[in-house]
Each structure stands twice: as structure tokens, then as C-alpha cells.
Backbone bond lengths (Angstrom), bond angles and torsions (degrees), N, CA, C in turn:
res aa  C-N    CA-C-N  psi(-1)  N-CA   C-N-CA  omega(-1)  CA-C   N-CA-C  phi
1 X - - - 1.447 - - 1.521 108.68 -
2 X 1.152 114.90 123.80 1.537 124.37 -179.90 1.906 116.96 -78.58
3 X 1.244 96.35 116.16 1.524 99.51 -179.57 1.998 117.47 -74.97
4 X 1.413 118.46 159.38 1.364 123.76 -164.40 1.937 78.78 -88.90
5 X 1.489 108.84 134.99 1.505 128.41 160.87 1.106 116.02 -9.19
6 X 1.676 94.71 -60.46 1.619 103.73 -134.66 2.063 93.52 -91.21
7 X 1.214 93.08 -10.20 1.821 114.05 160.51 1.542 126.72 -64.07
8 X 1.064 99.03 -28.67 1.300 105.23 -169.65 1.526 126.16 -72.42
9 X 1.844 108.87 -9.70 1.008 100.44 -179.97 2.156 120.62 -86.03
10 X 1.359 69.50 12.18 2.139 88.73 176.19 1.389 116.57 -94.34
11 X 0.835 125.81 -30.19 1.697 134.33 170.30 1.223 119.41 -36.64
12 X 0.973 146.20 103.10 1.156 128.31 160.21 2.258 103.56 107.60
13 X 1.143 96.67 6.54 1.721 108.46 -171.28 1.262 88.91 -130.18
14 X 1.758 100.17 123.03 1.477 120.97 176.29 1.564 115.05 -40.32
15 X 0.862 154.69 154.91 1.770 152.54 78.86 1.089 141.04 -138.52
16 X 1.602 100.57 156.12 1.574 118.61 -162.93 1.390 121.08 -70.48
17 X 1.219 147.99 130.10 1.388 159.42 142.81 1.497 143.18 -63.37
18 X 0.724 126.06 103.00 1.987 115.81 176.73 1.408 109.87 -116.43
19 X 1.216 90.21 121.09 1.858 97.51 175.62 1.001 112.35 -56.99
20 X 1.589 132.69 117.62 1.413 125.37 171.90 1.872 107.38 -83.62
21 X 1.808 106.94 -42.07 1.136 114.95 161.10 1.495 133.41 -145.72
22 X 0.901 141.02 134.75 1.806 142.76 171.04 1.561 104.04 -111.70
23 X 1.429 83.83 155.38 1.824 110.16 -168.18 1.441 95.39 -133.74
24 X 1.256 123.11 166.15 1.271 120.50 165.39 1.343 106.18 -166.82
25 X 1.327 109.55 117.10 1.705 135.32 -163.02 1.017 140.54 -135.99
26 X 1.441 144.28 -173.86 1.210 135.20 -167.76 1.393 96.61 -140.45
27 X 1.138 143.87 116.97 1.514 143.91 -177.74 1.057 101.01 -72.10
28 X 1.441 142.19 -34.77 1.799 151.61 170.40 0.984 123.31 -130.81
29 X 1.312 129.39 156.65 1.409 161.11 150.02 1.580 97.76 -22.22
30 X 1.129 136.31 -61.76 1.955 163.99 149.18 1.535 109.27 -1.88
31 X 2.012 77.27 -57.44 1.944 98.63 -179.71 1.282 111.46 -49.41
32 X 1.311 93.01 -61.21 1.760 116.42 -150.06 1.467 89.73 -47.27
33 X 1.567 98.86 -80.18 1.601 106.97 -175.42 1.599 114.79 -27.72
34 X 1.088 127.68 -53.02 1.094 116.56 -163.09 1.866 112.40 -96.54
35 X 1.749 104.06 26.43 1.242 129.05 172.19 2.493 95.36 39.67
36 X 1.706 108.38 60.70 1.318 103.98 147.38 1.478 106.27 -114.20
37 X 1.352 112.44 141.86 1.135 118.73 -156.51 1.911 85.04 -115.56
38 X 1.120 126.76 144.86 1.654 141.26 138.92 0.672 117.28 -91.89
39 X 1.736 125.53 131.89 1.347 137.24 156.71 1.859 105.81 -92.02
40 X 1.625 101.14 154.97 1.290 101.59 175.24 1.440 99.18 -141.71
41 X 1.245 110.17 107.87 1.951 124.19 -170.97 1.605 101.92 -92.76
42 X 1.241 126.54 129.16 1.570 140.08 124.01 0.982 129.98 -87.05
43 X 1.689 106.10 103.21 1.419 131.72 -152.04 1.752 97.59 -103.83
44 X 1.608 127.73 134.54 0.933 134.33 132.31 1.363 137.72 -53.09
45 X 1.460 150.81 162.03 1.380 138.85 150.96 1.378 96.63 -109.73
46 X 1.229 88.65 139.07 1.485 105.04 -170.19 2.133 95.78 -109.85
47 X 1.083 98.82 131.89 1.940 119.00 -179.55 1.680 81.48 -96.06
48 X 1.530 99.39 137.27 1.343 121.98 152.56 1.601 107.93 74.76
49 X 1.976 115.71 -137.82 1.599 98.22 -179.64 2.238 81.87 -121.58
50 X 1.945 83.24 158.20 1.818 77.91 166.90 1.537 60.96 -151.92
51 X 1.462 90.38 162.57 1.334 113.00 154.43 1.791 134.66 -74.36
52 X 1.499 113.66 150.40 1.695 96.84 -178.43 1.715 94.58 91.44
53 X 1.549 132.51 -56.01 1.333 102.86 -174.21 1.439 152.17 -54.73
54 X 1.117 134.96 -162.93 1.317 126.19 173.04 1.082 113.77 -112.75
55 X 1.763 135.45 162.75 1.081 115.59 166.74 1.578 105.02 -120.18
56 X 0.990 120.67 159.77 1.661 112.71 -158.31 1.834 95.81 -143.43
């Protein structure tokens, strides 16, 4: 999968995450049935170390 340019300068450069919230859904009727599920994350950046984050 080809990344957008002006993206590229994140690749490969550490950072941290904390879920503030996740969802997990079915955008359709289509979905469901065919059990694909979407997640929809609100991600923090986390400065420095905490525990629990992600690293991305």
C-alpha cells in the first residue's frame, strides 16, 4: 500500500498512543452478515514513557 508524501515523514519515527476510546462496528447490515467488524480509535499521543500505551 502506497503512503501520501507529505506522510512519509512518520514512518519509521517512534510514537506512543493511549486509547482514550474504541468502538467496534459494522457500518452495514452487509458488514454484520458477513461478520467485518470496524473499529474506530481516539488515540492520545502520549510525551515520554506511561504505562498501558501503544507504540505505533
Amino acid at each position: 500500500m502506497a503512503s501520501r508524501a507529505d506522510k512519509n515523514r512518520f514512518i519509521d519515527c517512534p510514537v506512543r498512543f493511549q486509547a482514550n476510546r474504541l468502538k467496534n462496528f459494522f457500518p452495514s447490515e452487509w458488514h454484520r452478515e458477513h461478520q467485518i467488524v470496524y473499529v474506530k480509535a481516539d488515540l492520545l499521543k502520549v510525551a515520554g514513557r506511561m504505562p498501558g500505551g501503544v507504540a505505533v
